[in-house]
MARDO-694979 format. One record per residue: residue number from 1; residue in three letters; chain; x, y, z of N, C-alpha, C in turn. Coordinates in nm, 3 decimals. Example, Ala and Ser with C-alpha at 12.3 -4.5 7.8 and 13.67 -1.06 7.14 Angstrom:
+-----+------+-----+---------+---------+---------+---------+---------+---------+---------+---------+---------+
! seq ! type ! mol !   neast !  nnorth !     nup !  caeast ! canorth !    caup !   ceast !  cnorth !     cup !
+-----+------+-----+---------+---------+---------+---------+---------+---------+---------+---------+---------+
!   1 !  ALA !   A !   1.319 !  -0.569 !   0.780 !   1.230 !  -0.450 !   0.780 !   1.320 !  -0.330 !   0.780 !
!   2 !  SER !   A !   1.285 !  -0.225 !   0.708 !   1.367 !  -0.106 !   0.714 !   1.290 !   0.003 !   0.787 !
+-----+------+-----+---------+---------+---------+---------+---------+---------+---------+---------+---------+
END
This chain:
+-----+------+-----+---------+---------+---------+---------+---------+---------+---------+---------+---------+
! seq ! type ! mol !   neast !  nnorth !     nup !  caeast ! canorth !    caup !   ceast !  cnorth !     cup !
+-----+------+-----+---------+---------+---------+---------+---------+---------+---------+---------+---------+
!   1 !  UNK !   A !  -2.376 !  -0.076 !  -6.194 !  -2.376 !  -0.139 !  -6.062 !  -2.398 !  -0.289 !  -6.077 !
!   2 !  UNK !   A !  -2.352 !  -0.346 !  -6.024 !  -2.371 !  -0.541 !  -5.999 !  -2.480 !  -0.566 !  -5.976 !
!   3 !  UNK !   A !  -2.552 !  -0.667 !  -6.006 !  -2.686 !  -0.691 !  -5.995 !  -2.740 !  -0.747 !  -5.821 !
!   4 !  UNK !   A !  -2.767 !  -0.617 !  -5.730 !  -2.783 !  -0.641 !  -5.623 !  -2.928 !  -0.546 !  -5.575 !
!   5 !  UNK !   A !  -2.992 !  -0.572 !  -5.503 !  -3.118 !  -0.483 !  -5.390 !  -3.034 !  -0.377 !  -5.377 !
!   6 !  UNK !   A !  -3.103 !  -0.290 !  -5.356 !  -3.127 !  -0.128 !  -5.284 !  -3.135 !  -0.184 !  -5.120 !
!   7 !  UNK !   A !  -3.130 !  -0.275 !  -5.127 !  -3.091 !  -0.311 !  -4.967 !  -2.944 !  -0.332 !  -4.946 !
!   8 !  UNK !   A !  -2.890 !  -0.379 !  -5.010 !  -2.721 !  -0.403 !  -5.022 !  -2.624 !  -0.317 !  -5.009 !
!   9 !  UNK !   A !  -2.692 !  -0.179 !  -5.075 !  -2.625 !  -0.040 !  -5.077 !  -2.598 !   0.027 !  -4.986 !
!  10 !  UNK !   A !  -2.476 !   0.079 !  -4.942 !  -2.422 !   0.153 !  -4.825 !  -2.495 !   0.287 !  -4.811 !
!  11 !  UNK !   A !  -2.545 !   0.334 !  -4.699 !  -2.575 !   0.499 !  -4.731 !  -2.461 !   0.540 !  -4.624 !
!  12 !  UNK !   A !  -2.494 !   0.683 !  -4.680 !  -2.438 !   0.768 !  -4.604 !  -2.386 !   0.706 !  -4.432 !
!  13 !  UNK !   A !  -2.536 !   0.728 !  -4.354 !  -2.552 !   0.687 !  -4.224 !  -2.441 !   0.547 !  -4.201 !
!  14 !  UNK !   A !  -2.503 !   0.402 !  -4.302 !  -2.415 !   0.328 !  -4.294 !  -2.244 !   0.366 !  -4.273 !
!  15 !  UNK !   A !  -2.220 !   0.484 !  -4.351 !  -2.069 !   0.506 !  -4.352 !  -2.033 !   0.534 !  -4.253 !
!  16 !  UNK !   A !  -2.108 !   0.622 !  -4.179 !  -2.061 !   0.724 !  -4.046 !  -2.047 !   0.638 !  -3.951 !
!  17 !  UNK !   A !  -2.169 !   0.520 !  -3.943 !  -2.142 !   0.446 !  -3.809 !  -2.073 !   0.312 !  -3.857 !
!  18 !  UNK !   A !  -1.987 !   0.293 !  -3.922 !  -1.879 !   0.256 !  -3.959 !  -1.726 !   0.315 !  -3.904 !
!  19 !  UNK !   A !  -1.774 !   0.452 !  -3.972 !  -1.688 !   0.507 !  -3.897 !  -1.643 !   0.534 !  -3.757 !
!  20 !  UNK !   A !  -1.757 !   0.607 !  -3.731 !  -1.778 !   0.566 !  -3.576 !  -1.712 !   0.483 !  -3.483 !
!  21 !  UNK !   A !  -1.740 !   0.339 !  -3.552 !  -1.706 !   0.206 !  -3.479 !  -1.582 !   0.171 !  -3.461 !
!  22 !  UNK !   A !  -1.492 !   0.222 !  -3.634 !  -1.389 !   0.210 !  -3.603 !  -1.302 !   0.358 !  -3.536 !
!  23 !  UNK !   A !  -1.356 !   0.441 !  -3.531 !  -1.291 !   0.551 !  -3.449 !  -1.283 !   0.470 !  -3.298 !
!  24 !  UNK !   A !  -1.403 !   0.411 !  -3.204 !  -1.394 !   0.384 !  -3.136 !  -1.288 !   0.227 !  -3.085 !
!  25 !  UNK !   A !  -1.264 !   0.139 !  -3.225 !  -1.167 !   0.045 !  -3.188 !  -1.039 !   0.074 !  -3.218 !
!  26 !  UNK !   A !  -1.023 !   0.218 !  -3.238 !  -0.873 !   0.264 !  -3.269 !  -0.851 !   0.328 !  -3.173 !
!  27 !  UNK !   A !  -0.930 !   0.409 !  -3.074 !  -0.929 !   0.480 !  -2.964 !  -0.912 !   0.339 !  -2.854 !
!  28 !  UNK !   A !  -0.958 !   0.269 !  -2.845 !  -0.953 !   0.111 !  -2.769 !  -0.762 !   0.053 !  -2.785 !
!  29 !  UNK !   A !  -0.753 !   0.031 !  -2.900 !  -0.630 !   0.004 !  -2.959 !  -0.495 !   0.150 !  -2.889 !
!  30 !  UNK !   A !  -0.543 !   0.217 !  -2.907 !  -0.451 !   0.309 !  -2.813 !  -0.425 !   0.310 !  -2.691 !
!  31 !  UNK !   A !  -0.552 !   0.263 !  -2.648 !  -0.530 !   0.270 !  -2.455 !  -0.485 !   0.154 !  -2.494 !
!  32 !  UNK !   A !  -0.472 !   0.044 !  -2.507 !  -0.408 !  -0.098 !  -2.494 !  -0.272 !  -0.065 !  -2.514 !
!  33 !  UNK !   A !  -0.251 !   0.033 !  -2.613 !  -0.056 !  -0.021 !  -2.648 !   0.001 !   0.092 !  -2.551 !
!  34 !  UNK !   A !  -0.112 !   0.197 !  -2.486 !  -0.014 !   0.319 !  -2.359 !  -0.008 !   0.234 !  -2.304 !
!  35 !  UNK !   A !  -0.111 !   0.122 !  -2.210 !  -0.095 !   0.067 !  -2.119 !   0.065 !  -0.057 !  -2.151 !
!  36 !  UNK !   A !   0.047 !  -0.090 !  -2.244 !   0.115 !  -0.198 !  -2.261 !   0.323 !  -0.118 !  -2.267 !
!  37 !  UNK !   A !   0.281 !  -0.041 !  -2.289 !   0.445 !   0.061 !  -2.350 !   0.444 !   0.091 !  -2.185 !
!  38 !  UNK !   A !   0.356 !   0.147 !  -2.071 !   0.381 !   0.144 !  -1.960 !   0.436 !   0.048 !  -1.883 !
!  39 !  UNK !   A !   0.378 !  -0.033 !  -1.911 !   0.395 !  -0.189 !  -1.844 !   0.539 !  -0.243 !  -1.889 !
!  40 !  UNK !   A !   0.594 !  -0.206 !  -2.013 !   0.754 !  -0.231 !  -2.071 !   0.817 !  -0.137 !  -1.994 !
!  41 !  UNK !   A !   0.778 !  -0.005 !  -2.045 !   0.848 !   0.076 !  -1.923 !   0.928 !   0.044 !  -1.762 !
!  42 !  UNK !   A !   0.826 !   0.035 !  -1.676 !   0.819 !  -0.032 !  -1.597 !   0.911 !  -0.095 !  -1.579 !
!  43 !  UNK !   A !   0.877 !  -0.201 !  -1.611 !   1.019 !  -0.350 !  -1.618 !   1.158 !  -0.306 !  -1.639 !
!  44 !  UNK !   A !   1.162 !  -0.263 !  -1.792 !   1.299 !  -0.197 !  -1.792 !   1.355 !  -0.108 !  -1.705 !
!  45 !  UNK !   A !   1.275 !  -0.017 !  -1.645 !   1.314 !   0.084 !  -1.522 !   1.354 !   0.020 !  -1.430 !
!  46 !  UNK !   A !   1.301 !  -0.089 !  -1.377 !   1.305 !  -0.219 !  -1.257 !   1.437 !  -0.335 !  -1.297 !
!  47 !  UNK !   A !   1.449 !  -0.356 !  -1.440 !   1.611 !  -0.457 !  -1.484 !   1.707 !  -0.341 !  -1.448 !
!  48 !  UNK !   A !   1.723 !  -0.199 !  -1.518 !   1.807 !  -0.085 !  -1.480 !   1.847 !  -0.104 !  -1.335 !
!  49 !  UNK !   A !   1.744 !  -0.057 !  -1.294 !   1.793 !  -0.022 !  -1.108 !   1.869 !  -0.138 !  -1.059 !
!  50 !  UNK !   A !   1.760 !  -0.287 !  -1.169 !   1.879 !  -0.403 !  -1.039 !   2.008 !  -0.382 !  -1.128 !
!  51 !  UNK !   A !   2.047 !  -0.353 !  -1.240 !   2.200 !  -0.376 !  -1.270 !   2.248 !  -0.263 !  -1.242 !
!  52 !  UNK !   A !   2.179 !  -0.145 !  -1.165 !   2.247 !  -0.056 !  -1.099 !   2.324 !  -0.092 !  -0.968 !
!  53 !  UNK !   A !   2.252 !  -0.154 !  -0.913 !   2.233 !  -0.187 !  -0.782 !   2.392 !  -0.276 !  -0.751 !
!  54 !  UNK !   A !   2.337 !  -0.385 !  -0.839 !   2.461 !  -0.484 !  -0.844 !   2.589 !  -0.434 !  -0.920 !
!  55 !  UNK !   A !   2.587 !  -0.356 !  -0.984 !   2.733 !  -0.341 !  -1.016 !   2.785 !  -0.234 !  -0.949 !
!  56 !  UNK !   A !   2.718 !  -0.125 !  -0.866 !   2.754 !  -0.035 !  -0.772 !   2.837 !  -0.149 !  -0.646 !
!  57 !  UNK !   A !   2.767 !  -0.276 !  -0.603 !   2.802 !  -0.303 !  -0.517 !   2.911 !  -0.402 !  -0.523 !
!  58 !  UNK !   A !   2.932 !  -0.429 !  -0.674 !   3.078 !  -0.486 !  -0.717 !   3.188 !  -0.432 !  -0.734 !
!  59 !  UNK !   A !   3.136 !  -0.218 !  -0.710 !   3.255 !  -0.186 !  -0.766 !   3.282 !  -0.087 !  -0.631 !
!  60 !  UNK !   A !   3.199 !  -0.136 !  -0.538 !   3.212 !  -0.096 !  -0.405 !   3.344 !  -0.189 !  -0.346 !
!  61 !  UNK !   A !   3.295 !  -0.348 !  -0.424 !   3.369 !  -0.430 !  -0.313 !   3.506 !  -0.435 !  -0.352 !
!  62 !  UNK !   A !   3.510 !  -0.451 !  -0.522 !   3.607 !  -0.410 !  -0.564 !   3.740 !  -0.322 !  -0.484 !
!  63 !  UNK !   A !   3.661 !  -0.183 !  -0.473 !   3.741 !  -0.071 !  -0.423 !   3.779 !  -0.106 !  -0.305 !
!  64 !  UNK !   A !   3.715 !  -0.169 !  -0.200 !   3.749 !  -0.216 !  -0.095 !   3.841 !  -0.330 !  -0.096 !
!  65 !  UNK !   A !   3.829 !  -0.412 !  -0.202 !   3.960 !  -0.541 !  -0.177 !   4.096 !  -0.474 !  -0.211 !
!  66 !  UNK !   A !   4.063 !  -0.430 !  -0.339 !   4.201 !  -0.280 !  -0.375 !   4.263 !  -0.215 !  -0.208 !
!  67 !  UNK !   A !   4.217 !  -0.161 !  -0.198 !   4.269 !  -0.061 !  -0.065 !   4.297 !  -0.187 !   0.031 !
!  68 !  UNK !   A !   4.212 !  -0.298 !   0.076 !   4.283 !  -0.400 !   0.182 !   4.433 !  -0.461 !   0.108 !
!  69 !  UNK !   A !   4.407 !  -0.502 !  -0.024 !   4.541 !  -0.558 !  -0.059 !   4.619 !  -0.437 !  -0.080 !
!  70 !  UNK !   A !   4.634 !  -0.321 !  -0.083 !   4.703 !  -0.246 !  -0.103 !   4.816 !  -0.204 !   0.058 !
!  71 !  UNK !   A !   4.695 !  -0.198 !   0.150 !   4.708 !  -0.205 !   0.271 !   4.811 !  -0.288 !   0.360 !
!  72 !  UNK !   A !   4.771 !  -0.445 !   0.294 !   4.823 !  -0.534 !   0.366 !   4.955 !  -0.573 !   0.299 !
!  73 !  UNK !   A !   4.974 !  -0.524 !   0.196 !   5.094 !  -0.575 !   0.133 !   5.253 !  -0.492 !   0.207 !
+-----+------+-----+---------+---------+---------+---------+---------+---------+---------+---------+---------+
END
């Protein structure tokens, strides 16, 4: 062993609440990236609908200039 105290030395206990600590900032780290993968979610669901939105209503108008020039000719 390196020339150190019997104070320096990890026990057991030391390990667990180590462990512990990081069980609990990996459990932390998870709710952050659901929330965050929700929050992308989200958005992308919300860009979708608007380029739903708008190209439904281009290919609405579309269809409608079709049939008037078809009409009027």
């Amino acid at each position: 062993m390196p020339p150190v105290g019997w104070a320096d030395v990890a026990t057991k206990q030391d390990v667990a609440l180590l462990q512990h600590d990081l069980l609990l900032v990996k459990q932390e780290l998870l709710q952050e990236l659901t929330l965050r993968d929700q929050r992308v979610d989200t958005r992308l669901e919300r860009g979708f609908r608007q380029i739903m939105v708008t190209m439904t209503t281009l290919l609405v108008a579309a269809f409608f200039a079709t049939v008037l020039a078809a009409v009027l000719r």
